[in-house]
C-alpha positions as CSV (number, residue, x, y, z in Angstrom):
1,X,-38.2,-21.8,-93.5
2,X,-36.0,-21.9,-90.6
3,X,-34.2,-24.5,-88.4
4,X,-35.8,-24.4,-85.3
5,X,-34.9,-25.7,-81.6
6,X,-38.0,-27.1,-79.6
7,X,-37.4,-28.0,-76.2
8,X,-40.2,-29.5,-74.2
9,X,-43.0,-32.0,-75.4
10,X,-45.5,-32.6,-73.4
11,X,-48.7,-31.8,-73.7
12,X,-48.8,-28.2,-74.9
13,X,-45.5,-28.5,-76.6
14,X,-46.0,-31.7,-78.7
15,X,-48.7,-30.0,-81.3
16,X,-46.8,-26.9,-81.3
17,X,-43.8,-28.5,-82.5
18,X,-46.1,-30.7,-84.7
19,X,-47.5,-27.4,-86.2
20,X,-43.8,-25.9,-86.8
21,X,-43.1,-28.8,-89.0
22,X,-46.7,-29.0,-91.1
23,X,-45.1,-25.4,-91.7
24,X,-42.1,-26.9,-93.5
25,X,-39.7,-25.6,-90.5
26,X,-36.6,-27.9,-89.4
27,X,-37.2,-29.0,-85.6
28,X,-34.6,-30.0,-84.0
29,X,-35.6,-31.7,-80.4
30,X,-34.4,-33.5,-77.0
31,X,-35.9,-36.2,-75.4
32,X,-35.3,-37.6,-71.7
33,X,-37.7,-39.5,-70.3
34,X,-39.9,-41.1,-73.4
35,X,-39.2,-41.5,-76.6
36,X,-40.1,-38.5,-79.8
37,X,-43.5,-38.7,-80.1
38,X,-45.0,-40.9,-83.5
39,X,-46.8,-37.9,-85.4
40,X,-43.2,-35.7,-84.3
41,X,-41.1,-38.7,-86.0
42,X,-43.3,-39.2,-88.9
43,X,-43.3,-35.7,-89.6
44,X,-39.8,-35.5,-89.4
45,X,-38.3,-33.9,-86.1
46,X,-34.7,-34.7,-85.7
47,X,-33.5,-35.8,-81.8
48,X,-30.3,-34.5,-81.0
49,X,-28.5,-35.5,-77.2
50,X,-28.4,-32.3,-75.5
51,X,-29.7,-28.6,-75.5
52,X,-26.5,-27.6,-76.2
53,X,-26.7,-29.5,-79.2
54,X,-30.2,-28.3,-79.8
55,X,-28.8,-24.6,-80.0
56,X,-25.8,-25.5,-82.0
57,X,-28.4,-26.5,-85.2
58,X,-30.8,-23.8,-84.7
59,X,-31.5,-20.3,-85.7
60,X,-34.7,-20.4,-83.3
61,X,-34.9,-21.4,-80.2
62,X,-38.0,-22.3,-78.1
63,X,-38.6,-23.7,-75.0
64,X,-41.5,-24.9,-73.5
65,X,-41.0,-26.6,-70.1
66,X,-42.7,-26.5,-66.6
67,X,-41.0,-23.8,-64.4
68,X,-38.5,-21.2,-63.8
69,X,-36.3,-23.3,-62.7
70,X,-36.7,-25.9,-65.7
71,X,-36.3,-22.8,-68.3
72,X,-33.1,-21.7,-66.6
73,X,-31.5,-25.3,-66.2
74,X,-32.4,-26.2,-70.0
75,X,-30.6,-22.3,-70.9
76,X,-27.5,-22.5,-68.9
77,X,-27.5,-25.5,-67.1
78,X,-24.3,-28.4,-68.0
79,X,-24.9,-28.8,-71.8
80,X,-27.4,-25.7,-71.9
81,X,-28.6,-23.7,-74.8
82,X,-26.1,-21.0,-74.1
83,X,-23.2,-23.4,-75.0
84,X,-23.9,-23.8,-78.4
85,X,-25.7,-20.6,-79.2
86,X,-24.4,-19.1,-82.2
87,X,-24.5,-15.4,-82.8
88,X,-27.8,-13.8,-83.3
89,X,-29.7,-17.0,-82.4
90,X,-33.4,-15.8,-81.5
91,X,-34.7,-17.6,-78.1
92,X,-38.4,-17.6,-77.4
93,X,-39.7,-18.8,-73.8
94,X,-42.7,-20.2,-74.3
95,X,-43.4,-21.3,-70.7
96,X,-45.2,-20.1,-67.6
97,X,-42.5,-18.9,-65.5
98,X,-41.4,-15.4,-63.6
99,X,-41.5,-12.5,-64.8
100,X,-37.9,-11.0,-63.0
101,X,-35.9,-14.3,-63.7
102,X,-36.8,-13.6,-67.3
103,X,-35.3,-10.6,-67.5
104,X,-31.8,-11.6,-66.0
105,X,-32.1,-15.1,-69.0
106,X,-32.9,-11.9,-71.6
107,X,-30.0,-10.3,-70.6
108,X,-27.9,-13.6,-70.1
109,X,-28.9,-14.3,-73.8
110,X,-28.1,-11.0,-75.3
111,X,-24.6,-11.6,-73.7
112,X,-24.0,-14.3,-75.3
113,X,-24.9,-12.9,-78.6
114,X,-28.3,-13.8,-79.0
115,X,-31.8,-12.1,-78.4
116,X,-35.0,-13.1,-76.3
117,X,-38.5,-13.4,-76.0
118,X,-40.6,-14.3,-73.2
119,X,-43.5,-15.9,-75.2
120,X,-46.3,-17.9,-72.7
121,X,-49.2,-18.9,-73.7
122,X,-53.1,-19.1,-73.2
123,X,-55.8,-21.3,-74.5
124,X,-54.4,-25.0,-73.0
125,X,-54.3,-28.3,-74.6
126,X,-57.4,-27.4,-77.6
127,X,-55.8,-24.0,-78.5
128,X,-52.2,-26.4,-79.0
129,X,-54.0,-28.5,-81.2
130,X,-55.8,-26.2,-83.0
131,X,-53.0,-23.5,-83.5
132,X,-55.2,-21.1,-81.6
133,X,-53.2,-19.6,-79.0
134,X,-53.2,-16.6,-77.1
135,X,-49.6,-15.3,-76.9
136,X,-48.4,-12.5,-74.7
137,X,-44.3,-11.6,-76.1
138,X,-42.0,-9.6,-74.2
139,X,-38.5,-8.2,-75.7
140,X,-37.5,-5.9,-78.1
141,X,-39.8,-4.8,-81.4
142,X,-36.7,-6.5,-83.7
143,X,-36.9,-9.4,-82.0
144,X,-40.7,-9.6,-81.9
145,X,-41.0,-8.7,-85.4
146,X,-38.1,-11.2,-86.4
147,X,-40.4,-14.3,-84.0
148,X,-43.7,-13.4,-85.2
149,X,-44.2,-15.6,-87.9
150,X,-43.3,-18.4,-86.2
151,X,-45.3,-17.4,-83.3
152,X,-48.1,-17.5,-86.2
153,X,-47.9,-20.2,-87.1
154,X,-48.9,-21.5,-83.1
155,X,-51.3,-19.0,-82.4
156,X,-54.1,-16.8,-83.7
157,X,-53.5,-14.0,-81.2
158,X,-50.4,-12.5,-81.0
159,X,-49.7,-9.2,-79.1
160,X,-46.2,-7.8,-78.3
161,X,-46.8,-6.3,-75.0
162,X,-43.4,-4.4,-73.9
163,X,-40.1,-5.5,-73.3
164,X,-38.8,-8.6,-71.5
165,X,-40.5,-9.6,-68.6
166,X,-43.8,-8.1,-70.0
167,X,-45.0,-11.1,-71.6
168,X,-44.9,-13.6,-68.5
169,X,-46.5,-10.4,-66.3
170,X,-49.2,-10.6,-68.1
171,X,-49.5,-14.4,-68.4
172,X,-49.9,-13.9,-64.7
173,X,-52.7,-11.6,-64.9
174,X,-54.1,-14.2,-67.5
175,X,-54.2,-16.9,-65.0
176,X,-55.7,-15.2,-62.2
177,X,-58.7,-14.0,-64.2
178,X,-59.0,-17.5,-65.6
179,X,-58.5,-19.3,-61.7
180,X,-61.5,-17.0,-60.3
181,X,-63.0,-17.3,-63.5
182,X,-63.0,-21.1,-62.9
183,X,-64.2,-20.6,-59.5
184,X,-67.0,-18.1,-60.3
185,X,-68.6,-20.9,-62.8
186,X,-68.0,-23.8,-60.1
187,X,-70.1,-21.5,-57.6
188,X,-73.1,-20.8,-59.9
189,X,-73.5,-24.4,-61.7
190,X,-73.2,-25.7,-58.0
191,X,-75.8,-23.7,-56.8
192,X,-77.9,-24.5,-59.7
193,X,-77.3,-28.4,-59.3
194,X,-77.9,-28.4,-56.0
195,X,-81.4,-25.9,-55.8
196,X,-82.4,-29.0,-58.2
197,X,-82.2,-27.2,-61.5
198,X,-81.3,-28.4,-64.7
199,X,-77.4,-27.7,-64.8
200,X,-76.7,-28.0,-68.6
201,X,-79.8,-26.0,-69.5
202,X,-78.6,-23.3,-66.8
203,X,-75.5,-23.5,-68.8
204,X,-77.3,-23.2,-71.7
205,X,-78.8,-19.9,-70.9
206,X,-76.0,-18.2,-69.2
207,X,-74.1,-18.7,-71.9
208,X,-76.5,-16.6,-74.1
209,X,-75.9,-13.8,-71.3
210,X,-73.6,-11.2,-69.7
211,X,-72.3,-14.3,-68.0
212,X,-70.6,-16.0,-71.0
213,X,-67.4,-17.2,-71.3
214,X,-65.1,-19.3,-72.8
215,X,-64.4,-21.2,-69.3
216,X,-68.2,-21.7,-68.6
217,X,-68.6,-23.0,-72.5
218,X,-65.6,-25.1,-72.0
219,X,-65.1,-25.5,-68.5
220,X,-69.1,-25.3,-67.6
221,X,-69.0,-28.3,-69.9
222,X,-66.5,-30.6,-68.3
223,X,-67.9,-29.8,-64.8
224,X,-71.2,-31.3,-65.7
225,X,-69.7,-34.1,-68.0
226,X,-66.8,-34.9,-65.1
227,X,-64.3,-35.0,-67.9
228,X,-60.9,-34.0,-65.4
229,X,-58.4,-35.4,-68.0
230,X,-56.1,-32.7,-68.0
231,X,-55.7,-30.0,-70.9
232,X,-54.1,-28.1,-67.9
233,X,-53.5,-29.6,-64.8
234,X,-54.3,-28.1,-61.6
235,X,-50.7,-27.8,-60.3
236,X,-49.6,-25.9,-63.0
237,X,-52.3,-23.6,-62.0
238,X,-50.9,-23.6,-58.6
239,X,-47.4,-22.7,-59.9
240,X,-48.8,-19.7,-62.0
241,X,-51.3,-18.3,-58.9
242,X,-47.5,-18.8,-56.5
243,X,-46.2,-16.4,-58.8
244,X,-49.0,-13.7,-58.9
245,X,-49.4,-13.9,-54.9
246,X,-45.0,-13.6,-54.4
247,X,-45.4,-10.6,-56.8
248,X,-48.3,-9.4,-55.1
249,X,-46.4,-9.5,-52.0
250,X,-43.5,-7.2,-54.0
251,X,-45.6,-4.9,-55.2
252,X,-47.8,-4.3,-51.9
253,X,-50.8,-5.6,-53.6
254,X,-53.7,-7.4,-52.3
255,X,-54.9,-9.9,-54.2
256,X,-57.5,-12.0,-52.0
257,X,-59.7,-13.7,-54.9
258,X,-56.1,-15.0,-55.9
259,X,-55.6,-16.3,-52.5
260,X,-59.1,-18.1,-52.3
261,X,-58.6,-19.6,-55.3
262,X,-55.2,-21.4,-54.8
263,X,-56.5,-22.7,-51.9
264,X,-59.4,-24.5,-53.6
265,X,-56.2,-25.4,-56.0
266,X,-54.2,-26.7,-53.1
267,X,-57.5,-28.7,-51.6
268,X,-57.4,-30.1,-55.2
269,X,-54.2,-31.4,-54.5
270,X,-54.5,-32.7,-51.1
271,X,-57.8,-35.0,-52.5
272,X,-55.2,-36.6,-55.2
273,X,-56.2,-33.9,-58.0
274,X,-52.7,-32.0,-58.5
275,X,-52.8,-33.5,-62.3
276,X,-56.7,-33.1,-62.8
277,X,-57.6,-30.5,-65.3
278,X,-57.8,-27.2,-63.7
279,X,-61.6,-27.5,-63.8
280,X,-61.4,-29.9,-61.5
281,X,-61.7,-27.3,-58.9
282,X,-65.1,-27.6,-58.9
283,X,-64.6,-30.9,-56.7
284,X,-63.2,-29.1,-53.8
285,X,-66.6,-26.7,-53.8
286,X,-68.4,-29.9,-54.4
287,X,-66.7,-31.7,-51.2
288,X,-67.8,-28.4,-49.0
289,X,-71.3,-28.9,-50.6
290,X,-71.7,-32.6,-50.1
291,X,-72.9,-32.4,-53.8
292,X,-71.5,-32.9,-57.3
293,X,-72.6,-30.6,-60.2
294,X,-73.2,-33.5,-62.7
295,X,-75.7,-35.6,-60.4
């Protein structure tokens, strides 16, 4: 069992951390703005004041915060990780952030004496909770083989894809198949709904065809129930699809389903929907319509 650093609770983070210590792991936590979670503080996490303080009682290090810019203030900003990382410390990045800024923290780390993955994530809020998350890890194979059995213990698919960077490049591919994904079953259960078909049984059917999905199971299912709490709120989405269209711009690629789709996002957000699940784009297809998939 090892003493691990968690840094970020919220909704992902809070039953990954949870699953860490049903595993008999030491966590070893910050809070800011609310207090440690019940189930964390039955179970036994121990608050420290700081990051710093987080890395100075950890072997294992993961963060799991909103942004690039969160990931590098909580590594090296006043107090960071990096001033109380010990030698050979193992950091895993479990957050959605960009892929060339992860590369200059791997390197940053490895400075200092410790070693780095970039670790993100697929599968939301239910694959948290059920320990049934995709993972994408970037960094070295000693690394990677040293952080996958924690990574297990989080996830059910784990796949070391190259070295750092690697990981969060393909979290970015992730989320722009799963935002036009989104889209594509908004446009066809609209269409249904609206040509005066029964949506769920149109559902129903399509998911017995080429056109299955995990999003139209899941997703499909929310749309027509109107259940927008968010497993994954839309302006994460927005973050992740910002990242894939500034890459696309570096790399000279077009990307114009990407485009389409964070502006359905960003009409999300300008209706009052930045923290509605990112299902919730249907409503910005449904305000175009005049008609809402669940009447």
């Amino acid at each position: 069992m090892s003493k691990i650093g968690f840094i970020g609770l919220g909704i992902m983070g809070r039953p990954m951390a949870g699953h860490l210590l049903d595993a008999g792991h030491d966590i070893y936590t910050v809070v800011h703005n609310s207090p440690l979670p019940s189930d964390l503080k039955e179970k036994g996490a121990n608050v420290v004041d700081t990051p710093k303080a987080v890395a100075e009682q950890s072997e294992i290090i993961i963060t799991m915060v909103p942004d690039t810019p969160d990931v590098e203030n909580v590594l090296f900003g006043e107090n960071g990780v990096i001033e109380g990382l010990k030698k050979d410390t193992l950091v895993i990045d479990m957050s959605s952030i960009a892929p060339m800024p992860t590369q200059d923290f791997a390197k940053r780390i490895k400075e200092a004496g410790g070693d780095y993955l970039d670790a993100p994530v697929s599968g939301g809020e239910g694959g948290a909770i059920n320990a049934a998350l995709t993972i994408m890890v970037g960094g070295s194979e000693a690394a990677f083989e040293r952080g996958k059995p924690v990574l297990e213990v989080m996830g059910s698919s784990i796949t070391h894809i190259g070295e750092n960077g690697s990981g969060q490049t393909c979290k970015v591919a992730n989320q722009i198949v799963v935002a036009l994904t989104i889209e594509a079953v908004s446009e066809g259960l609209l269409f249904a709904s609206k040509a005066g078909a029964d949506v769920a049984k149109v559902r129903e059917s399509l998911l017995g065809g080429l056109a299955q999905s995990k999003i139209l199971d899941v997703h499909g299912e929310r749309m027509i129930n109107r259940t927008f709490d968010p497993g994954f709120k839309v302006k994460l989405h927005q973050k992740d699809l910002n990242l894939a269209l500034e890459g696309a711009r570096t790399l000279d690629v077009s990307l114009p389903g990407t485009a389409n789709a964070q502006q359905l996002f960003q009409a999300c957000a300008a209706n009052g929907g930045a923290d509605w699940d990112h299902a919730g784009m249907v409503r910005a297809l449904e305000m175009l319509a005049n008609h809402e998939v669940g009447k």
